[in-house]
PyMOL Python script that loads the backbone (N, CA, C, O; Angstrom):
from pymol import cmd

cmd.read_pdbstr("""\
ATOM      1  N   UNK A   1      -1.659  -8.854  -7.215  1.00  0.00           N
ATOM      2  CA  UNK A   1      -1.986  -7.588  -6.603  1.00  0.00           C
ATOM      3  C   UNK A   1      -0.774  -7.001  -5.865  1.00  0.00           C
ATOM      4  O   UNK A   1      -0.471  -5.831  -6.098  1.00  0.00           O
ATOM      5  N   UNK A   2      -0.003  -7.785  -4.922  1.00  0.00           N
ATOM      6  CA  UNK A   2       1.053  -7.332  -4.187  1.00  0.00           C
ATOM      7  C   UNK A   2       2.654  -7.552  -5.359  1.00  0.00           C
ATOM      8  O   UNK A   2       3.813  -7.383  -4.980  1.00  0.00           O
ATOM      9  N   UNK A   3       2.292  -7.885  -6.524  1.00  0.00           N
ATOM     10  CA  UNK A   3       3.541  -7.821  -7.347  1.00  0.00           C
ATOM     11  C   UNK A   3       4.140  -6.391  -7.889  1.00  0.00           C
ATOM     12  O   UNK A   3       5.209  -6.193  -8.465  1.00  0.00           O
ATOM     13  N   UNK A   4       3.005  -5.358  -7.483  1.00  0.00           N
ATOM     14  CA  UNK A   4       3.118  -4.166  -8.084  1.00  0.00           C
ATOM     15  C   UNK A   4       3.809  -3.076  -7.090  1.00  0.00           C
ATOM     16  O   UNK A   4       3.096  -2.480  -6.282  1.00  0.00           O
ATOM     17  N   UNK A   5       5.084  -2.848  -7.155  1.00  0.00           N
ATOM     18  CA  UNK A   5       6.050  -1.506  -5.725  1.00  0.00           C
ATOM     19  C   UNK A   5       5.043  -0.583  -5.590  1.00  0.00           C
ATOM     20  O   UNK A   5       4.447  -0.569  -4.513  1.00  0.00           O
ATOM     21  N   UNK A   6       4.753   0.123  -6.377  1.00  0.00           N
ATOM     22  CA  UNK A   6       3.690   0.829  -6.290  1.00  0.00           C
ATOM     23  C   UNK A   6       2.747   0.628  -4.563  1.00  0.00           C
ATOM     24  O   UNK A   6       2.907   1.108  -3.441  1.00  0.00           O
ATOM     25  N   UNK A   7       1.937  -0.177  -5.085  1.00  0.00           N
ATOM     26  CA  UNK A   7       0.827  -0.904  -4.212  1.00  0.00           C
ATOM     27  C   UNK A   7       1.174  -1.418  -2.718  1.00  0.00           C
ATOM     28  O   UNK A   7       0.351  -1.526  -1.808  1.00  0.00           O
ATOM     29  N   UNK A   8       2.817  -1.772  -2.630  1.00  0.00           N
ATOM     30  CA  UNK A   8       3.001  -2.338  -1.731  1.00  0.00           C
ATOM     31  C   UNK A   8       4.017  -1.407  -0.943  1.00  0.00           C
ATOM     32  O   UNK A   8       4.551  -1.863   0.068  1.00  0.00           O
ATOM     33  N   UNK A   9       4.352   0.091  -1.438  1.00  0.00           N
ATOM     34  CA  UNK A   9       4.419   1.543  -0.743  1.00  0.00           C
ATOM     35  C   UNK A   9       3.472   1.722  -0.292  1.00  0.00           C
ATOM     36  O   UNK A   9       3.556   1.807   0.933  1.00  0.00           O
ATOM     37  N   UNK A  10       1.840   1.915  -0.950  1.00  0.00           N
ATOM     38  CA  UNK A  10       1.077   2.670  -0.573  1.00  0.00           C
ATOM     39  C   UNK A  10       0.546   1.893   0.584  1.00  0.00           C
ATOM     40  O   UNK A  10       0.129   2.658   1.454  1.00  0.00           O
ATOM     41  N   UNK A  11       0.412   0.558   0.907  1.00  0.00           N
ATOM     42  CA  UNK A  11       0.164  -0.280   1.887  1.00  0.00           C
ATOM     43  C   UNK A  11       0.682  -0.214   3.046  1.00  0.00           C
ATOM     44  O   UNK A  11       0.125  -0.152   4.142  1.00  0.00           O
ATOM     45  N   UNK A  12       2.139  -0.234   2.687  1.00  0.00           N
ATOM     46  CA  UNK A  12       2.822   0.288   3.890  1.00  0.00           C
ATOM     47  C   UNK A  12       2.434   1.356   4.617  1.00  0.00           C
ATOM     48  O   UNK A  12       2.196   1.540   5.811  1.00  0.00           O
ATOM     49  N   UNK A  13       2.421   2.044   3.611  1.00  0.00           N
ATOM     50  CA  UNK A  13       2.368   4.131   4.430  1.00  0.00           C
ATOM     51  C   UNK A  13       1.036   3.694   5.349  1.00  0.00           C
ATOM     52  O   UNK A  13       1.102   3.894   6.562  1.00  0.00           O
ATOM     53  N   UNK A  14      -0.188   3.090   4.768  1.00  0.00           N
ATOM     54  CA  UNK A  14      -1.575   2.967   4.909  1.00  0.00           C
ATOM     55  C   UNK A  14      -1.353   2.333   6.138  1.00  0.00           C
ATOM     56  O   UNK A  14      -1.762   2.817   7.194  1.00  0.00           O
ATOM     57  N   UNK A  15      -0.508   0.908   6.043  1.00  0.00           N
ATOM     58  CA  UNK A  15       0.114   0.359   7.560  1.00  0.00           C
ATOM     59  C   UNK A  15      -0.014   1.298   8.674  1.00  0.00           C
ATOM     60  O   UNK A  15      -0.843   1.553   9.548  1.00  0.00           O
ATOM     61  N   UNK A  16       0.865   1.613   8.386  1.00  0.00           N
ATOM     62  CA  UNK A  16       1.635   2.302   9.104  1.00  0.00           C
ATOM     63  C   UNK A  16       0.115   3.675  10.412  1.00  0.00           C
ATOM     64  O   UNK A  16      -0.103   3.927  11.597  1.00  0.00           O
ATOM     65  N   UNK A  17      -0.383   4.026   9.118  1.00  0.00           N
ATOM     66  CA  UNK A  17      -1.312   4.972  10.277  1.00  0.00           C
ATOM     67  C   UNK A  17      -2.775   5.219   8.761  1.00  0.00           C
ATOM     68  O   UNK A  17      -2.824   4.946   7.562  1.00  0.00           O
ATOM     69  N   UNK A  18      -3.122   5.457   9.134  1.00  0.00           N
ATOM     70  CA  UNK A  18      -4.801   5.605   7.493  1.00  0.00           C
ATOM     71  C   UNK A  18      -4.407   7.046   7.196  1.00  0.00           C
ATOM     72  O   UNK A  18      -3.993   7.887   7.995  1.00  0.00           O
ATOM     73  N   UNK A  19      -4.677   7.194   5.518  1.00  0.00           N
ATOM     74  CA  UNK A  19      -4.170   8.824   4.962  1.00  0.00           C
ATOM     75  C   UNK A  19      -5.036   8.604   3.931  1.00  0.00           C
ATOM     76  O   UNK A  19      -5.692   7.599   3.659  1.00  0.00           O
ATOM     77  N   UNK A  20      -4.942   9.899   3.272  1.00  0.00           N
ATOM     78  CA  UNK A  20      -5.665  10.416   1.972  1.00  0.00           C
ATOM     79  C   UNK A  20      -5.055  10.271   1.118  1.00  0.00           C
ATOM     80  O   UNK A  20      -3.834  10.123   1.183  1.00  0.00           O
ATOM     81  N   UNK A  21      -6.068  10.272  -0.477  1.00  0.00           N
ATOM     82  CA  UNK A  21      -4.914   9.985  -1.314  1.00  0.00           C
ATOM     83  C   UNK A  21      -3.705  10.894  -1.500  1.00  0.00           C
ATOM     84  O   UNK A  21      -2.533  10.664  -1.799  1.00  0.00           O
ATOM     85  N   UNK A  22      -4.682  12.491  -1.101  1.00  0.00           N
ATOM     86  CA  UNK A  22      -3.680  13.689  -0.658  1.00  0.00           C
ATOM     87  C   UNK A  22      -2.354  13.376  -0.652  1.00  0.00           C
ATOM     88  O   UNK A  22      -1.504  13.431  -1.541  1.00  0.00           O
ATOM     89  N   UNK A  23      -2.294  12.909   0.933  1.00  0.00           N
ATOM     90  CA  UNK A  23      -1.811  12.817   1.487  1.00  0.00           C
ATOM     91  C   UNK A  23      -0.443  11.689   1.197  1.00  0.00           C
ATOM     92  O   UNK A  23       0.692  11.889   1.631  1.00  0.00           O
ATOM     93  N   UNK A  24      -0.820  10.598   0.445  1.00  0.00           N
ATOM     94  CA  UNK A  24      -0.435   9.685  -0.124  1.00  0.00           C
ATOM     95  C   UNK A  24       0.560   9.582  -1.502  1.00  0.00           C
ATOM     96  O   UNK A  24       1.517   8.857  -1.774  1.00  0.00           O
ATOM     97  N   UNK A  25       0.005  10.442  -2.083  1.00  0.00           N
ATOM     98  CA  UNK A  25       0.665  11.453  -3.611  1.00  0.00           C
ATOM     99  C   UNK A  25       1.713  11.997  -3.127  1.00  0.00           C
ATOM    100  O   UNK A  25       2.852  11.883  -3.580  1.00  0.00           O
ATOM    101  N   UNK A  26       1.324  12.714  -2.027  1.00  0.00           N
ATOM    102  CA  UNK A  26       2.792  13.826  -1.324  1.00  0.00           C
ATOM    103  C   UNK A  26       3.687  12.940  -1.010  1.00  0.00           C
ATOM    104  O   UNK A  26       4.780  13.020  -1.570  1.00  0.00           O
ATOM    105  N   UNK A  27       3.440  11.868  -0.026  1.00  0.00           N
ATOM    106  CA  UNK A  27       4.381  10.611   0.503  1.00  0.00           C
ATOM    107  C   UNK A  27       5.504  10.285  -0.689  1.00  0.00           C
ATOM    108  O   UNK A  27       6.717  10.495  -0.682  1.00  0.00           O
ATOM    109  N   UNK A  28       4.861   9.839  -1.462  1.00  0.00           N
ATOM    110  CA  UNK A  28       5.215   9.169  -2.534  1.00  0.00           C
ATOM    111  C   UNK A  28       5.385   9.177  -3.612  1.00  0.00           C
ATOM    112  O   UNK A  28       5.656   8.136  -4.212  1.00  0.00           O
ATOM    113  N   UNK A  29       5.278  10.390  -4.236  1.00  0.00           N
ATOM    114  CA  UNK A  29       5.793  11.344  -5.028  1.00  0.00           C
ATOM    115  C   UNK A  29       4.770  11.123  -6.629  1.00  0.00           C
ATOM    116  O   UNK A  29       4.789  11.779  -7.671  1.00  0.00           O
ATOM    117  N   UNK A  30       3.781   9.669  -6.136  1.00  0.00           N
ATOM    118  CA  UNK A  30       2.665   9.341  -7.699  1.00  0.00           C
ATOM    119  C   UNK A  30       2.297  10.753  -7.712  1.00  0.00           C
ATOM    120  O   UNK A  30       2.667  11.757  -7.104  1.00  0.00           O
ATOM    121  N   UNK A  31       1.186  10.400  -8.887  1.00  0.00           N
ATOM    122  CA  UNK A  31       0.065  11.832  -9.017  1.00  0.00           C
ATOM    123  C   UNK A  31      -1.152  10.849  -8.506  1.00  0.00           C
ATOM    124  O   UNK A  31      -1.311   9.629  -8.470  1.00  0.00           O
ATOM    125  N   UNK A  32      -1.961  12.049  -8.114  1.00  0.00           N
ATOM    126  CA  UNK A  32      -2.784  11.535  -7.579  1.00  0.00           C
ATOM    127  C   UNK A  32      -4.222  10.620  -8.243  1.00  0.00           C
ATOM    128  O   UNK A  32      -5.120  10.052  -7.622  1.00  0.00           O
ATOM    129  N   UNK A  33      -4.040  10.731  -9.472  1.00  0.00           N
ATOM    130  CA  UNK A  33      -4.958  10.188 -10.284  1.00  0.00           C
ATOM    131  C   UNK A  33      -4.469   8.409 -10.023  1.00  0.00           C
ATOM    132  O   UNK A  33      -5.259   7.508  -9.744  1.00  0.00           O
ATOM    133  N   UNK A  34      -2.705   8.236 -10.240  1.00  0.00           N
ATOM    134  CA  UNK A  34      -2.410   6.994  -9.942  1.00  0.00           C
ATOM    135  C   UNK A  34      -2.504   6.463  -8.717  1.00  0.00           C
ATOM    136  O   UNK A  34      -2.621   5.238  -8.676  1.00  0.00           O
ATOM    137  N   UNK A  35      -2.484   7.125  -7.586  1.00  0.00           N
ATOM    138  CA  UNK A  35      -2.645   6.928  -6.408  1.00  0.00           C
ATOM    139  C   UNK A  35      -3.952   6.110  -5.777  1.00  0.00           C
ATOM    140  O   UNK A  35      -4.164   5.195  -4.982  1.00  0.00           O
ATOM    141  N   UNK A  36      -4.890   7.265  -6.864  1.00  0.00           N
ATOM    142  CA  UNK A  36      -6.514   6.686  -6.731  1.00  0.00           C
ATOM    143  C   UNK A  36      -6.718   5.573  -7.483  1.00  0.00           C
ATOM    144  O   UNK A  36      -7.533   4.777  -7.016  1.00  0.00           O
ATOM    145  N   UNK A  37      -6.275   5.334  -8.376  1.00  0.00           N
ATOM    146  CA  UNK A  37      -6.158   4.219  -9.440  1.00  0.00           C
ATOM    147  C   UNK A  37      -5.784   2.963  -8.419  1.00  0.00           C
ATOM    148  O   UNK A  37      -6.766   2.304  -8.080  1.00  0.00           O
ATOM    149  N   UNK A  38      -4.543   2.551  -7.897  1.00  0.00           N
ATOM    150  CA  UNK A  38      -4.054   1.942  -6.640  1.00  0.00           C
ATOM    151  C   UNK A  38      -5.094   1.675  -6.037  1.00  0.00           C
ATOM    152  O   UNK A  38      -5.888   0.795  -6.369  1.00  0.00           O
ATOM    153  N   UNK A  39      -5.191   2.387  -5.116  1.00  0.00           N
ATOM    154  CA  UNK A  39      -6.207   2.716  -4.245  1.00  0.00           C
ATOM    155  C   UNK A  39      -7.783   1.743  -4.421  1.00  0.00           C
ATOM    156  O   UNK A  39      -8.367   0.793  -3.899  1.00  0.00           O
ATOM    157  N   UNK A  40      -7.914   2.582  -5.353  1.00  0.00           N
ATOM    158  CA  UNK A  40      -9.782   1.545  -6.075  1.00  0.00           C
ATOM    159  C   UNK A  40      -9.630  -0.247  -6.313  1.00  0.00           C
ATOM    160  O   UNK A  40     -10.332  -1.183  -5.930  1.00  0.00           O
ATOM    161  N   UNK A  41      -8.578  -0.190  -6.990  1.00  0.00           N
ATOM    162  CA  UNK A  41      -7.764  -1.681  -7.000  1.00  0.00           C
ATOM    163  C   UNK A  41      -8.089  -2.287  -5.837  1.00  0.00           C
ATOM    164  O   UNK A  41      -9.024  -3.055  -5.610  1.00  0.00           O
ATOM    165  N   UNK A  42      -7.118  -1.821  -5.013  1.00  0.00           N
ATOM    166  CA  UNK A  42      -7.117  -2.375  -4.149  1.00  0.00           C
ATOM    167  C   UNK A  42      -8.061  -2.447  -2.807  1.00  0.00           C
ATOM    168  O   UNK A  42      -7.732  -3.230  -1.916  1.00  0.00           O
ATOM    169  N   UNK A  43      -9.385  -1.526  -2.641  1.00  0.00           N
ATOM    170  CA  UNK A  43     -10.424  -1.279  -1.746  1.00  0.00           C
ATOM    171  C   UNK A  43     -11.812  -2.462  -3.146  1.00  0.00           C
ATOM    172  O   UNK A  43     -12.933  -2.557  -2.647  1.00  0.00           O
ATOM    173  N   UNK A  44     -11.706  -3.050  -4.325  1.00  0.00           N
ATOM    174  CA  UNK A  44     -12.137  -3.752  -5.085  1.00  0.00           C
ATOM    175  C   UNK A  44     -11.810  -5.332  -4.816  1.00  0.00           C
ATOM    176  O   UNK A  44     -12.596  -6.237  -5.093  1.00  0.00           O
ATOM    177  N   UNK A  45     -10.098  -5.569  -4.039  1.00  0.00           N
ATOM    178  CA  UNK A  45      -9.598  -6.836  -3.781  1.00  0.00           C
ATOM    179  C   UNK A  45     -10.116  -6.955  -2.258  1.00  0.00           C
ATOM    180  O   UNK A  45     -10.493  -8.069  -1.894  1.00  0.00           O
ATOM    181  N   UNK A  46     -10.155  -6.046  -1.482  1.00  0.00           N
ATOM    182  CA  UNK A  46     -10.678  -6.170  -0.251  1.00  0.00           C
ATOM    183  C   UNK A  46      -9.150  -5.800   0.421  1.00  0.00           C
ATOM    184  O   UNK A  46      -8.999  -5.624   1.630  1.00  0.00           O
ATOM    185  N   UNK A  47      -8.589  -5.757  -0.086  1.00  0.00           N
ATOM    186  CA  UNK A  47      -6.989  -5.039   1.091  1.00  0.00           C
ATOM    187  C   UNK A  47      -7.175  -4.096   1.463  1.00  0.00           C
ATOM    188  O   UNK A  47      -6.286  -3.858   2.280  1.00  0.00           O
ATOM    189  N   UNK A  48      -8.089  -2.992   1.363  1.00  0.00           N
ATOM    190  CA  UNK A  48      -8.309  -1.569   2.287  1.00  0.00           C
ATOM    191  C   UNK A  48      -9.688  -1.273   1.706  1.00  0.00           C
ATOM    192  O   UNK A  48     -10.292  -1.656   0.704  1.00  0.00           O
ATOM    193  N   UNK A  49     -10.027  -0.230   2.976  1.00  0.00           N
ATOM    194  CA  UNK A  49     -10.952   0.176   3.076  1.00  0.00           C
ATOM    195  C   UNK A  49     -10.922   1.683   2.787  1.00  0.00           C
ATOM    196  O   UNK A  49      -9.824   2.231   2.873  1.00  0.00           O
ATOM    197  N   UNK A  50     -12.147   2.527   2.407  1.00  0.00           N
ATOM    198  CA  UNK A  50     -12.403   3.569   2.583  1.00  0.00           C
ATOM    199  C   UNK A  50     -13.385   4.340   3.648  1.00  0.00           C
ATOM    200  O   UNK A  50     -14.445   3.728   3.779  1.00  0.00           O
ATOM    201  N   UNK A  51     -13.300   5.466   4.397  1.00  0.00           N
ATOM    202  CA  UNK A  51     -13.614   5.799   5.486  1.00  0.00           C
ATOM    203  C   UNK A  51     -13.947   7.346   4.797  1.00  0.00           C
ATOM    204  O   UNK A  51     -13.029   8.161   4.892  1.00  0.00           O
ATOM    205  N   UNK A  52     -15.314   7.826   4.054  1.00  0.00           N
ATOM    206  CA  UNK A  52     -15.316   9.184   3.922  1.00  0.00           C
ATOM    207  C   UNK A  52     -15.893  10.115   5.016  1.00  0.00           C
ATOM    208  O   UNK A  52     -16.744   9.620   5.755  1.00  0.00           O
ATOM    209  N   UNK A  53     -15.524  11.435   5.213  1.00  0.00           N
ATOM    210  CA  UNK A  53     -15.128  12.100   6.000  1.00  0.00           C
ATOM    211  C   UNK A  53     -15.592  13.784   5.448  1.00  0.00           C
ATOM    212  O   UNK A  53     -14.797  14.715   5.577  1.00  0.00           O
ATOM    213  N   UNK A  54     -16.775  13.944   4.928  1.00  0.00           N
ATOM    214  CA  UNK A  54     -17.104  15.293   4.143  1.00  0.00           C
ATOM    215  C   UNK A  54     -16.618  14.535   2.763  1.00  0.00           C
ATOM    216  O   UNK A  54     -16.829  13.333   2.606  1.00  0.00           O
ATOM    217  N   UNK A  55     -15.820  15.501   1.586  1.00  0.00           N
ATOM    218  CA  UNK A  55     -15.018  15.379   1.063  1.00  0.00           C
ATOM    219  C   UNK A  55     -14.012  14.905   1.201  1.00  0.00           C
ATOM    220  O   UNK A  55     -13.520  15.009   0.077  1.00  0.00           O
ATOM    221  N   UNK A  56     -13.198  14.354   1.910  1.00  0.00           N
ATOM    222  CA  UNK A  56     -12.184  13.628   2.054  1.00  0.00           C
ATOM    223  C   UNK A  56     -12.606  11.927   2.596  1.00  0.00           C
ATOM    224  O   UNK A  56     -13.379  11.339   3.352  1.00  0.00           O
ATOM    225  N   UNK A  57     -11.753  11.728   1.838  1.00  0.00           N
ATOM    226  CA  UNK A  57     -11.778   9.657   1.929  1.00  0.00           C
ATOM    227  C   UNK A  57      -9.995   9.986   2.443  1.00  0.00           C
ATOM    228  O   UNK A  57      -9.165  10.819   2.079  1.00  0.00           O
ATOM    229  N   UNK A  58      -9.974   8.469   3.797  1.00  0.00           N
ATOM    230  CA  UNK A  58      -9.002   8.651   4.229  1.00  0.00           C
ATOM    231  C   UNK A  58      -9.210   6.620   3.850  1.00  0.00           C
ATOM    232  O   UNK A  58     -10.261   6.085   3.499  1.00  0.00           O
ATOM    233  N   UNK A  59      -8.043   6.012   4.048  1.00  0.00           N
ATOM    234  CA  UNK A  59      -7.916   4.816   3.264  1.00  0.00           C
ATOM    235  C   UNK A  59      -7.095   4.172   4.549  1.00  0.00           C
ATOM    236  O   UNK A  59      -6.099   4.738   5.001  1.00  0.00           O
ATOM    237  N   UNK A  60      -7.628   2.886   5.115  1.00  0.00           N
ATOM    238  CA  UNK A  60      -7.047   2.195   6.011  1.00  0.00           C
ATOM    239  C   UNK A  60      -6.898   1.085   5.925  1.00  0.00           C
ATOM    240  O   UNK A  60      -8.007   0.921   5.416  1.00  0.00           O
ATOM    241  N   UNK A  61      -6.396  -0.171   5.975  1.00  0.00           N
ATOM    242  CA  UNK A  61      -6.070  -1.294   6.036  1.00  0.00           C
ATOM    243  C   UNK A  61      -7.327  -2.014   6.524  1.00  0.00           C
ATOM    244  O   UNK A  61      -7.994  -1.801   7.537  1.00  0.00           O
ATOM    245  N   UNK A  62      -7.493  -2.950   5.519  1.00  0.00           N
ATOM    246  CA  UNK A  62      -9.031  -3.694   5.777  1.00  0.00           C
ATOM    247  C   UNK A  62      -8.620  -5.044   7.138  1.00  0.00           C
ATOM    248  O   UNK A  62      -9.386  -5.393   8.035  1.00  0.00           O
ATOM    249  N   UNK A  63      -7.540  -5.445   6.944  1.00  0.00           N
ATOM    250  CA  UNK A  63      -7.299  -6.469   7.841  1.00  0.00           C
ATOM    251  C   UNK A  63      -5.796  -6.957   8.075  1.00  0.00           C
ATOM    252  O   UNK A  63      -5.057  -7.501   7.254  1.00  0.00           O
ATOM    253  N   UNK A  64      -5.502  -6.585   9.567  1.00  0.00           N
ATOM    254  CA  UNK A  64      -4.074  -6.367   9.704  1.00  0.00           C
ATOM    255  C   UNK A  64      -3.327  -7.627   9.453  1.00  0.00           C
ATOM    256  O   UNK A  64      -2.131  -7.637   9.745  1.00  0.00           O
ATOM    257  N   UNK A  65      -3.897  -8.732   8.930  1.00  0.00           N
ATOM    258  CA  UNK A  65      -2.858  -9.591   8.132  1.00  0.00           C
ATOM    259  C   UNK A  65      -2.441  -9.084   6.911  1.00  0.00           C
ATOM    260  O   UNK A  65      -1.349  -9.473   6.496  1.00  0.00           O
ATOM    261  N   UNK A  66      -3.055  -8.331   6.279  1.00  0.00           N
ATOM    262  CA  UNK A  66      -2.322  -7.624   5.222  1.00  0.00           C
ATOM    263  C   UNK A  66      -0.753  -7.042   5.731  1.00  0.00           C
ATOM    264  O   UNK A  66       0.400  -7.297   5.381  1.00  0.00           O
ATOM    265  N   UNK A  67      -1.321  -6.208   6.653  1.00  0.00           N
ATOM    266  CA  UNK A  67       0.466  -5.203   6.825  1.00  0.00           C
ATOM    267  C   UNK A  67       1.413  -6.375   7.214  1.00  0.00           C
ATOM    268  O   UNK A  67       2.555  -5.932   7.329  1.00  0.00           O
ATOM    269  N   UNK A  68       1.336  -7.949   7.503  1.00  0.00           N
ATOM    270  CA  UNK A  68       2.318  -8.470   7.904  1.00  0.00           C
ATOM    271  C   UNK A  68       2.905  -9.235   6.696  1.00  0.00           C
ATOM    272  O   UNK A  68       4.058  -9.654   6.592  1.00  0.00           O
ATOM    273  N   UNK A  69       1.785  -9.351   5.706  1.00  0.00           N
ATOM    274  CA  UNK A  69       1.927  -9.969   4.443  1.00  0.00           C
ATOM    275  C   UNK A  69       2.848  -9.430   3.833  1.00  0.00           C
ATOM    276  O   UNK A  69       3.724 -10.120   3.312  1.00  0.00           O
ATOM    277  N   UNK A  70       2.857  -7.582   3.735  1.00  0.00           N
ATOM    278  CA  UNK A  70       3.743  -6.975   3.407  1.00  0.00           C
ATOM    279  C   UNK A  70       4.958  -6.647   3.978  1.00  0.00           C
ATOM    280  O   UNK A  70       5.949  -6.730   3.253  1.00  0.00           O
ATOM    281  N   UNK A  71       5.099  -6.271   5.193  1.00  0.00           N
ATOM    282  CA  UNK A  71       6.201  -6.811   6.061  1.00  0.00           C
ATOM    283  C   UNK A  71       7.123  -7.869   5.661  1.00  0.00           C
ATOM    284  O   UNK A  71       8.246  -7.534   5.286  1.00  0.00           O
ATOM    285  N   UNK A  72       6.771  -9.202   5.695  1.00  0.00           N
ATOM    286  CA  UNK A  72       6.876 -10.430   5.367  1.00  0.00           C
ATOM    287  C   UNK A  72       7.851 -10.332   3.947  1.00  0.00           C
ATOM    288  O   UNK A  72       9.047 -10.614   3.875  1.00  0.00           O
ATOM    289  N   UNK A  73       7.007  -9.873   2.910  1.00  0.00           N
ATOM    290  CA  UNK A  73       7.485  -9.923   1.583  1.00  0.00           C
ATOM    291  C   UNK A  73       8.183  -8.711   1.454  1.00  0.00           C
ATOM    292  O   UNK A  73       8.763  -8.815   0.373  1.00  0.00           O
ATOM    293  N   UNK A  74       8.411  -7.792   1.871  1.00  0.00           N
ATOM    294  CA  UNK A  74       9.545  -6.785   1.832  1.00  0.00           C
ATOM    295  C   UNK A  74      10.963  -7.595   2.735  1.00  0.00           C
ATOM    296  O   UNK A  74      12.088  -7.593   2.236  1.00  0.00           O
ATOM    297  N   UNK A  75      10.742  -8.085   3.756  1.00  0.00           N
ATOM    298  CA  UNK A  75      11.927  -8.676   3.878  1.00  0.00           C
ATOM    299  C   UNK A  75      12.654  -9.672   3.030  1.00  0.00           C
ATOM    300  O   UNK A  75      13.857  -9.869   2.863  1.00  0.00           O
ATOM    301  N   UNK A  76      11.718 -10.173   2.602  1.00  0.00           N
ATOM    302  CA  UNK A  76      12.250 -11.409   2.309  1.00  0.00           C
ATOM    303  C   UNK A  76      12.878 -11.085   0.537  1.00  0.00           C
ATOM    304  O   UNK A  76      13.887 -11.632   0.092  1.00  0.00           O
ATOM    305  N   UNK A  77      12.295 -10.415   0.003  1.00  0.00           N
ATOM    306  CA  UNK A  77      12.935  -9.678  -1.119  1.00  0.00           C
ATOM    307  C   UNK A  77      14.182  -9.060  -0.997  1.00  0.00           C
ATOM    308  O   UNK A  77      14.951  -8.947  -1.952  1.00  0.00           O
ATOM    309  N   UNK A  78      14.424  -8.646   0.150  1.00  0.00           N
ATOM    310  CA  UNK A  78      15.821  -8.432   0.596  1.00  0.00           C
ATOM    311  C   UNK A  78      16.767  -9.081   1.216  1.00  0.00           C
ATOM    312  O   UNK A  78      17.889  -8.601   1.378  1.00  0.00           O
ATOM    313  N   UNK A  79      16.383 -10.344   1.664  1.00  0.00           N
ATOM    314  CA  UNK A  79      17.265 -11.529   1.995  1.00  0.00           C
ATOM    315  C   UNK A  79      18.653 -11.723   0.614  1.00  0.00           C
ATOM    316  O   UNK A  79      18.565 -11.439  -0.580  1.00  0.00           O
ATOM    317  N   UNK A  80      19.430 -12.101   1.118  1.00  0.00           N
ATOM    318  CA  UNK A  80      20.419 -12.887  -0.419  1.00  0.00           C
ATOM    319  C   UNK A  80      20.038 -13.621  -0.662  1.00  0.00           C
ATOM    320  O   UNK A  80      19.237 -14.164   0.098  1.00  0.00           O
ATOM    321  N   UNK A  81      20.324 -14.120  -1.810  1.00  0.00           N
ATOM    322  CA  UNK A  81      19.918 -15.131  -2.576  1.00  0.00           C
ATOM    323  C   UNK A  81      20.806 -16.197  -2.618  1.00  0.00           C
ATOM    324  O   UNK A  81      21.795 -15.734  -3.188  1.00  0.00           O
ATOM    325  N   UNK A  82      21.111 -17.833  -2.228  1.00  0.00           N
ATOM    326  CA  UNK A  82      21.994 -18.602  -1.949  1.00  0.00           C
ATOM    327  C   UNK A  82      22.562 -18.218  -3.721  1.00  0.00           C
ATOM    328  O   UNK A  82      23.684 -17.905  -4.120  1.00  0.00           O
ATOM    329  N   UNK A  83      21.234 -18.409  -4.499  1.00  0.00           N
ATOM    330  CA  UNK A  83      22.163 -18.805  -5.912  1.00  0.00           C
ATOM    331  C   UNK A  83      22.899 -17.432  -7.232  1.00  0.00           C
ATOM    332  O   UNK A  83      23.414 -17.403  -8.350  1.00  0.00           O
ATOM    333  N   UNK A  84      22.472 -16.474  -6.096  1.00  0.00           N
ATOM    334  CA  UNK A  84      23.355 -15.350  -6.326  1.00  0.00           C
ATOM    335  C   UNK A  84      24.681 -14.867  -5.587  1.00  0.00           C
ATOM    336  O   UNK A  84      25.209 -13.789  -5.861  1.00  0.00           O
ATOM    337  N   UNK A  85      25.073 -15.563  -4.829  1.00  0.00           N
ATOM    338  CA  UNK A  85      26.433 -15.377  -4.202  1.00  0.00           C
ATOM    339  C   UNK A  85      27.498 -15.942  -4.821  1.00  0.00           C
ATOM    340  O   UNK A  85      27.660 -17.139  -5.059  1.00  0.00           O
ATOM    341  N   UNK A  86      28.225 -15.029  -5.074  1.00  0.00           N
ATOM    342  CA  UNK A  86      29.499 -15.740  -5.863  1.00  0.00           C
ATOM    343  C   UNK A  86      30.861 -16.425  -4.530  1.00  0.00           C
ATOM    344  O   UNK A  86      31.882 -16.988  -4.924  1.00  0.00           O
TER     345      UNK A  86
END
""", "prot")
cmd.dss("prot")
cmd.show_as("cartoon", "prot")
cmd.util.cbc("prot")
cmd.orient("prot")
């Protein structure tokens, strides 16, 4: 689930403060059909939630060990690699 950049942008942003997919598309330049696609995925695995609001669904982080999970694995993807240093 978290192998996909995609998923682990939209998590972040979601981190970060709860948005729409609107809102989310604009961020991040998907369309919004993929956004929602994401999105369902991942409110199906239990990593976020949906919160509707009239017509608008705003999408928040189901449990803040997630945002550290991602935290976590964005750093560490950017660490060097011992067996890539020349």
């Amino acid at each position: 689930m978290l192998v996909n950049e995609s998923r682990l942008w939209l998590l972040r942003l979601i981190g970060d403060e709860p948005r729409t997919v609107g809102a989310l598309a604009e961020e991040t330049g998907l369309s919004q059909p993929l956004v929602s696609q994401h999105l369902r995925t991942m409110r199906q695995t239990g990593l976020v939630t949906a919160i509707r609001r009239g017509k608008s669904v705003t999408y928040t982080i189901a449990d803040e060990h997630v945002t550290h999970v991602v935290a976590d694995a964005l750093i560490h993807v950017h660490e060097p690699r011992p067996d890539l240093e020349a």
